[in-house]
C-alpha positions in Angstrom: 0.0 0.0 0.0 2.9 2.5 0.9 4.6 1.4 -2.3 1.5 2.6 -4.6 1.1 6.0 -2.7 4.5 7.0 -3.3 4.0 6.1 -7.2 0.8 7.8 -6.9 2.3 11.2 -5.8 5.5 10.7 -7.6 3.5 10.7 -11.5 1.4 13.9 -9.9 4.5 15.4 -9.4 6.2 14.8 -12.7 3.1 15.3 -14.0 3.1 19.0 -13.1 6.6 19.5 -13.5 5.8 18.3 -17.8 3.5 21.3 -17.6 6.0 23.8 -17.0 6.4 25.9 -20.3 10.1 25.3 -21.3 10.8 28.6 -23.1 12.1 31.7 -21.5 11.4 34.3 -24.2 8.8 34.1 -27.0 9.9 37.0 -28.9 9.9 36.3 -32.6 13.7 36.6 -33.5 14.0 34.8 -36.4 12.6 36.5 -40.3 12.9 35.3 -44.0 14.5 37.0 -46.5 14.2 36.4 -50.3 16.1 34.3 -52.5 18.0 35.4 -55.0 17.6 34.3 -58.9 19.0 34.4 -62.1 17.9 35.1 -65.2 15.4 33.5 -67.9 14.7 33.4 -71.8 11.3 33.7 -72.2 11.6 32.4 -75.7 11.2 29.2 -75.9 14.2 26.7 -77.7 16.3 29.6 -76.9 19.9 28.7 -78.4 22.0 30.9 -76.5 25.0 28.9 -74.4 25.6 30.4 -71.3 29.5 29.8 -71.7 30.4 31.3 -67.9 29.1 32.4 -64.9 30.4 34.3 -62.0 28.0 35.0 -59.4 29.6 37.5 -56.5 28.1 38.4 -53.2 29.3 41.8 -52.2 28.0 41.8 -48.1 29.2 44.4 -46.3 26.1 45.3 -44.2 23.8 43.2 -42.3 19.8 44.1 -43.3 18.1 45.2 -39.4 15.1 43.5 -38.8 13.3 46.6 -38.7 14.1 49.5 -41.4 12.5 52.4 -39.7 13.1 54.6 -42.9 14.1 54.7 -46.0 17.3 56.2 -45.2 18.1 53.2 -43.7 16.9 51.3 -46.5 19.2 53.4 -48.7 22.0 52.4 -46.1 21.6 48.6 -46.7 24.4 47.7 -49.1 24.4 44.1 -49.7 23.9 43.1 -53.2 24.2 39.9 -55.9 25.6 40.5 -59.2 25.0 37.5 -61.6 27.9 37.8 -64.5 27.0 35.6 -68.0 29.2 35.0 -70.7 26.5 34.4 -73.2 27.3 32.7 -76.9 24.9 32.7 -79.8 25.8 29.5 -81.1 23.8 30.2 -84.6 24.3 31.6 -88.0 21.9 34.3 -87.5 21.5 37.5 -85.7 19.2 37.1 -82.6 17.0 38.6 -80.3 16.6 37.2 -77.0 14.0 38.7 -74.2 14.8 38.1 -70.9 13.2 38.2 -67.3 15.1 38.5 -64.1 12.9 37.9 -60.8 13.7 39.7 -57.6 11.8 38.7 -55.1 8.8 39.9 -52.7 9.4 41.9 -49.8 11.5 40.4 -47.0 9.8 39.4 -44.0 10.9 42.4 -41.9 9.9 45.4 -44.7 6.1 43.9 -44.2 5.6 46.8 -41.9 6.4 49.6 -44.6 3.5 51.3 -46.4 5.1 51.1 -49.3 6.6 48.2 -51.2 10.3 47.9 -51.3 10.3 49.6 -54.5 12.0 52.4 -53.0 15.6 50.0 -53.4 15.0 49.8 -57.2 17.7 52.3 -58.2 20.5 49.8 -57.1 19.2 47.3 -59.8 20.9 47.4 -62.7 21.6 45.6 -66.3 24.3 45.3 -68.3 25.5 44.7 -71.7 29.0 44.5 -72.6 29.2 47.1 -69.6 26.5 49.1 -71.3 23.2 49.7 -69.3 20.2 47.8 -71.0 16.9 49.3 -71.2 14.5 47.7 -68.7 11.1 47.6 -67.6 9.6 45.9 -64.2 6.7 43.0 -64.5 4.6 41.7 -61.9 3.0 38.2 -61.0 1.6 36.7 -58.4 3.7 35.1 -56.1 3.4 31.1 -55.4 3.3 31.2 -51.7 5.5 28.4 -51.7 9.0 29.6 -52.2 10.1 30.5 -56.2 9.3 27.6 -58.9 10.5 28.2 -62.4 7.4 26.7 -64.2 4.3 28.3 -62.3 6.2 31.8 -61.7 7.4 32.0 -65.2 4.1 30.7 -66.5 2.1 33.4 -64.6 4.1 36.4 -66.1 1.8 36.9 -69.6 1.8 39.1 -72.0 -1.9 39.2 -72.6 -5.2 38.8 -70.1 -5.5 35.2 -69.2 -7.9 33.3 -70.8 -10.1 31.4 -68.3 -13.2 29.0 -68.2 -14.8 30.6 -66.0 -13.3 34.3 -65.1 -13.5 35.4 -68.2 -12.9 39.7 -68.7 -16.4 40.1 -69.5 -17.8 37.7 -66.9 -21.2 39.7 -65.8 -20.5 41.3 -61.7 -23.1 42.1 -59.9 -22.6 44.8 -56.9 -24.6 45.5 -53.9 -24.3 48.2 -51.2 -25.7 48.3 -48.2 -25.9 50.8 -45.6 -26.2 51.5 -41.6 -29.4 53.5 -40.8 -31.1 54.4 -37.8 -28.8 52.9 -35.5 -29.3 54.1 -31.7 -26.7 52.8 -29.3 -24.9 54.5 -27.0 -21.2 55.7 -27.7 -18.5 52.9 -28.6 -21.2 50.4 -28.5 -21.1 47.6 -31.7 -23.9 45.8 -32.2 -23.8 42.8 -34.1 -25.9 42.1 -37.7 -25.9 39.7 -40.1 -26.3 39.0 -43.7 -27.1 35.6 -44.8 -26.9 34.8 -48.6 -27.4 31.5 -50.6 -25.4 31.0 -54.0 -24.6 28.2 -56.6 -20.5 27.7 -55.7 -20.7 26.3 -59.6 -21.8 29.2 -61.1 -21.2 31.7 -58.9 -17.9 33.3 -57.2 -18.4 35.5 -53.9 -16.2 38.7 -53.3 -17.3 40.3 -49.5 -15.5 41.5 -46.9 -15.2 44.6 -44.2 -16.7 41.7 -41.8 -16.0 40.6 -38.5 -17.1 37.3 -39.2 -17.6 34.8 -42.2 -18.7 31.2 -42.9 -19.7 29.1 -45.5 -20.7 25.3 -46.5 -20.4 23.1 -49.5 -23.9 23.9 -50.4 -23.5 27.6 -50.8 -24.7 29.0 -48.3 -22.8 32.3 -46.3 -23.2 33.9 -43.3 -21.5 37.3 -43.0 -21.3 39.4 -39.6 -21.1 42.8 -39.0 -20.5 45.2 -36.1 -20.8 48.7 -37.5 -20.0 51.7 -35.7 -22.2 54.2 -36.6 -25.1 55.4 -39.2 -23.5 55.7 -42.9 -21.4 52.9 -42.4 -21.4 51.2 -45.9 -20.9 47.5 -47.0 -20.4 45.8 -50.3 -20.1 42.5 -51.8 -19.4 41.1 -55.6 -21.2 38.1 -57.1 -19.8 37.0 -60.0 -21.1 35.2 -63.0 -24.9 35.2 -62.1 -27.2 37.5 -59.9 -29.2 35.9 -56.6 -32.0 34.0 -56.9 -33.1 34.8 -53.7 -32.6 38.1 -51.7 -29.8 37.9 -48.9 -31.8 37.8 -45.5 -30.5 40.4 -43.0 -30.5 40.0 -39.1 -31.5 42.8 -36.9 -29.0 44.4 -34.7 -28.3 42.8 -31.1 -26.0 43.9 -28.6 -25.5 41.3 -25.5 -28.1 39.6 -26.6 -31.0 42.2 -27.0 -32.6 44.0 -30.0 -31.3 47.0 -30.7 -32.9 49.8 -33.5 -31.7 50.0 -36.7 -31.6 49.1 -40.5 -29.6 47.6 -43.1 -30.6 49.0 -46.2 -29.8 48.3 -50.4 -28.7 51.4 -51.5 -27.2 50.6 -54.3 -26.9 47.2 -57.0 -25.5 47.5 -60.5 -24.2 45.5 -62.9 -20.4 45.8 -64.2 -18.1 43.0 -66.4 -15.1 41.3 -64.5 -12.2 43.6 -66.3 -13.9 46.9 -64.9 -14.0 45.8 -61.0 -10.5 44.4 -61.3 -8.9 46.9 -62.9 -10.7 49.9 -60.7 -8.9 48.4 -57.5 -5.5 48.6 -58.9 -3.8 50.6 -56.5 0.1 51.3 -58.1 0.3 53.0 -61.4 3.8 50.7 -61.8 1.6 47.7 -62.2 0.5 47.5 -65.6 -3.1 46.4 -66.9 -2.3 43.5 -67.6 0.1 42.2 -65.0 -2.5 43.6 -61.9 -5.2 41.6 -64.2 -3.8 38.1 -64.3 -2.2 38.3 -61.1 -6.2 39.0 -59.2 -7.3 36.1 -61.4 -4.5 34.0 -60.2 -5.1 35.0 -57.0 -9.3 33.6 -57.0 -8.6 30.9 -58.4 -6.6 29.6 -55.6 -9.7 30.5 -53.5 -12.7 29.2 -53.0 -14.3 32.9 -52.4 -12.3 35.5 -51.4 -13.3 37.8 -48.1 -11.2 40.4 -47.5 -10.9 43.5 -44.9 -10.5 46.9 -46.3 -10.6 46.3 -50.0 -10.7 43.6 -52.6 -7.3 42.4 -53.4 -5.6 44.6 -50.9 -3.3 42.0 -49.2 -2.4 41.1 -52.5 0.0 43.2 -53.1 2.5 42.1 -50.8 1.8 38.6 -53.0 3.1 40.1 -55.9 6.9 39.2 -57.6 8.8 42.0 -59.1 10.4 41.1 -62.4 12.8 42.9 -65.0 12.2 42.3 -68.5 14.5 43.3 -70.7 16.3 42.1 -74.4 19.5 40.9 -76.2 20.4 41.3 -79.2 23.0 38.7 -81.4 25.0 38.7 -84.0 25.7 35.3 -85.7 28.4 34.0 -83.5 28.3 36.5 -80.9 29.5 36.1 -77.7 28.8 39.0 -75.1 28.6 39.5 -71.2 25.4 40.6 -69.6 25.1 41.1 -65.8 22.7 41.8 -63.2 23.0 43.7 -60.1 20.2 43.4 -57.1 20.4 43.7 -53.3 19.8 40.6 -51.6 17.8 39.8 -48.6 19.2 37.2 -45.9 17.1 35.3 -43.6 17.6 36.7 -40.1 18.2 34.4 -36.8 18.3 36.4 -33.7 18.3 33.3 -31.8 22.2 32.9 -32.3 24.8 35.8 -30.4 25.4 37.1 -32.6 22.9 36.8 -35.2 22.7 34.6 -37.8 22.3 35.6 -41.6 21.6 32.7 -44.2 21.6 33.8 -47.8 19.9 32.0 -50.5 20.2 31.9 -54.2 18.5 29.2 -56.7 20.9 28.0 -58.7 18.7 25.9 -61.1 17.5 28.8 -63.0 20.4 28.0 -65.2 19.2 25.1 -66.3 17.2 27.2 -69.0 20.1 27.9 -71.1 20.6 25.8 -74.1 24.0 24.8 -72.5 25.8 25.4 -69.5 29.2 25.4 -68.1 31.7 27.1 -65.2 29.9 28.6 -62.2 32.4 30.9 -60.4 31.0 32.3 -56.8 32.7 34.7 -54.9 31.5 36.1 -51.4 33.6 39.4 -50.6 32.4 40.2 -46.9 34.4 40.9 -43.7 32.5 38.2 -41.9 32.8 34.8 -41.2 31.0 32.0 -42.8 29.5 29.7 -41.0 29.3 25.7 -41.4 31.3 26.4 -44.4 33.1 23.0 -45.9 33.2 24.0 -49.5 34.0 27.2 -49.9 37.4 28.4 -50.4 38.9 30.8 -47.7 41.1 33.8 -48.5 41.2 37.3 -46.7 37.7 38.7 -46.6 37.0 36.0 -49.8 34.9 33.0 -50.1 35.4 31.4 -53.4 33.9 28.4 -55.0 34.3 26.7 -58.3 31.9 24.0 -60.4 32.8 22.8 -64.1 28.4 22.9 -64.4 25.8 23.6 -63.0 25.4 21.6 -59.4 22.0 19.9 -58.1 20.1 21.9 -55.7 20.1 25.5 -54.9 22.5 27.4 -52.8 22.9 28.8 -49.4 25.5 30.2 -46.7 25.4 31.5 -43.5 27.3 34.4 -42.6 27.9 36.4 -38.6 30.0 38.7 -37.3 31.7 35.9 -35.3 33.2 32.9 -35.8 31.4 31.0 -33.5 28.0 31.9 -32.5 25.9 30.6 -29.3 22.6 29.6 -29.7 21.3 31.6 -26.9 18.4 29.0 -26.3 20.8 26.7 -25.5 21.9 28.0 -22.1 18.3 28.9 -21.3 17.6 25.3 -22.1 20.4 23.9 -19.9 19.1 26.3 -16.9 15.9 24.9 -17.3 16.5 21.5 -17.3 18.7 22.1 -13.9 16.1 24.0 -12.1 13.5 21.4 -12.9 16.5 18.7 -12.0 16.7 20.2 -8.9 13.1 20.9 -7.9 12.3 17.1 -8.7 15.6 15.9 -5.7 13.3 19.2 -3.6 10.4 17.1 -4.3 11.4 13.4 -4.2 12.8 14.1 -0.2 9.2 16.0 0.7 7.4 13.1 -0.5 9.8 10.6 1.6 8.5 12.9 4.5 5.4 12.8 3.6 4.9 9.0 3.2 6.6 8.8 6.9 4.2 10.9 8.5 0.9 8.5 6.5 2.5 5.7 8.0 2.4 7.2 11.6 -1.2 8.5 11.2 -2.2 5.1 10.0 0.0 3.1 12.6 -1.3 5.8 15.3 
């Protein structure tokens, strides 16, 4: 009997000691960057032989994890310049056009009202040493790191063709608006809309809602807490109108009735092209690449609520690319490079920090033939895990006859040899819990003693 007591408070004790969160800061310190990219022939069977390529990291700034201006921005001045040796193997003059992705914003500029397009005069692209007219593209971003055959794919030159959102796809608009609501001041009462529609024929747009469901069968609720009289809501149905009229909820607030209406003021029909291209909110997005990239964006969605306005998280979805063209003689062989900064991951967790650069290599692969990549890091800082780079002073070289497998990535900090600074939080941890379980063992020894001299008493 003794023996199963002192299990019985032993597993209590370990039991509450296994509750005990292990994790002394929960801080995020740790942010993605972008990867860096090379560049691609959109023409397809393109002949050109990439006969060289020297790709050189020039870090001599760590990115903050906050940029609090865009002087600071300015500041930053890492970069990647990608350096081809391009042949056209043919006995013809050709004209190559080319795209060069750069990546969405970094984890850490998500704060900035603006996108990062304020670092766009560091870009440049050269031919023969001569700066090549350029223009910049957008697509809609994967979601899932860079892939060269859906990215590529989305950037078109004309409005994607679709079975079902097609640009003259019939939209129909309603408004609705707050009246005579009477509540006291910084009171929100809650209202609801519910609407029925055919998910095979029909495509919702709503939003500005504080709450939103939906079933196979079609049918939405959408929930409301408006603020005051005026307020005004809209949704989109695309393709065909409502058969039946959405059913609105009066207004409650904990629970009781409170006055006030929810009233059409508006319904009108527009086409598909006309809603999209009114919500494009950057004049360096053109027609056509804010077009296909909001029908690439529904179509990964079943519907598509949103907060403030259509498509407005969208934009930090977006990939920026530079087009631009190459002209060859027959024979030709010319160098064209790229310049961009680059964008490392960030990993505070490490004193110091940690910064992991990445760069997809397989890009390359598009070339009709490819052969000696050349990559030179020139920072002051010491690489990290490094076992095949080359060493020299403030110089990390490394050398491949063609084109490896995989992409690549190095680690860079201002010391040698970082800590993980979980790690001695970890160890601290484990020792206080160590000795609180000795602390707890010799009370239940007492413990036990004193049972069996009430029991023997």
């Amino acid at each position: 009997m003794y023996r199963k007591i002192r299990l019985l408070v032993i597993a209590v004790i370990l039991a509450m000691t296994c509750v005990v969160p292990v994790s002394a800061n929960s801080a995020i310190k740790s942010w993605h960057g972008t990867d860096g990219n090379g560049a691609y022939a959109m023409d397809e069977d393109c002949p050109v032989v990439c006969e060289k390529e020297d790709l050189i990291f020039d870090i001599g700034s760590f990115p903050s994890s906050y940029f609090g201006s865009k002087e600071e921005l300015q500041a930053y001045d890492a970069s990647v310049t990608a350096v081809y040796t391009l042949k056209n193997p043919t006995d013809s003059q050709i004209k190559v056009r080319l795209v060069f992705p750069f990546g969405e914003d970094p984890q850490y500029l998500y704060h900035r009202d603006d996108p990062v397009n304020e670092d766009l005069d560091k870009y440049e692209i050269l031919k023969n040493e001569v700066p090549v007219e350029k223009k910049i593209r957008y697509s809609l971003m994967t979601g899932s790191g860079f892939d060269v055959a859906t990215d590529v794919e989305r950037l078109r030159d004309e409005y994607l063709e679709d079975a079902f959102f097609q640009k003259d796809l019939p939209v129909f608009t309603y408004v609705y608006e707050v009246e005579g609501l009477k509540t006291e001041e910084n009171a929100y009462p809650e209202c609801s809309l519910e609407l029925q529609i055919d998910p095979s024929l029909q495509y919702l747009v709503i939003g500005e809602m504080k709450s939103f469901s939906s079933d196979a069968k079609g049918h939405v609720s959408a929930g409301y807490s408006p603020a005051e009289n005026g307020t005004l809501y809209c949704f989109y149905l695309l393709g065909e109108d409502l058969k039946e009229e959405p059913v609105w909820s009066g207004f409650t607030l904990n629970e009781e009735e409170v006055p006030g209406e929810l009233t059409l003021k508006e319904k009108k029909q527009i086409i598909l092209e006309e809603m999209i291209l009114s919500m494009k909110p950057d004049e360096t997005v053109s027609e056509t690449d804010w077009y296909n990239a909001c029908i690439d964006y529904m179509k990964e969605r079943t519907f598509l609520a949103y907060d403030s306005s259509p498509f407005a998280d969208m934009t930090y979805c977006l990939l920026r690319w530079y087009e631009y063209e190459l002209s060859f003689a027959a024979g030709e062989i010319l160098t064209n490079s790229v310049k961009a900064p680059i964008y490392p991951d960030i990993n505070e967790y490490y004193e110091p920090a940690l910064y992991t650069y990445h760069y997809l290599l397989s890009p390359a692969s598009t070339w009709a033939d490819f052969s000696d990549l050349n990559i030179i890091v020139n920072t002051k800082y010491s690489m990290i895990g490094n076992s095949t780079f080359n060493e020299e002073e403030n110089k990390y070289t490394l050398h491949y006859d063609r084109l490896p497998e995989g992409e690549l990535s190095f680690s860079l900090s201002e010391n040698a040899s970082p800590k993980h600074s979980g790690d001695r939080v970890f160890f601290i941890v484990i020792g206080i819990m160590a000795g609180a379980l000795i602390v707890f063992l010799f009370l239940v020894k007492i413990i036990i003693g004193l049972i069996r001299r009430l029991i023997r008493g």
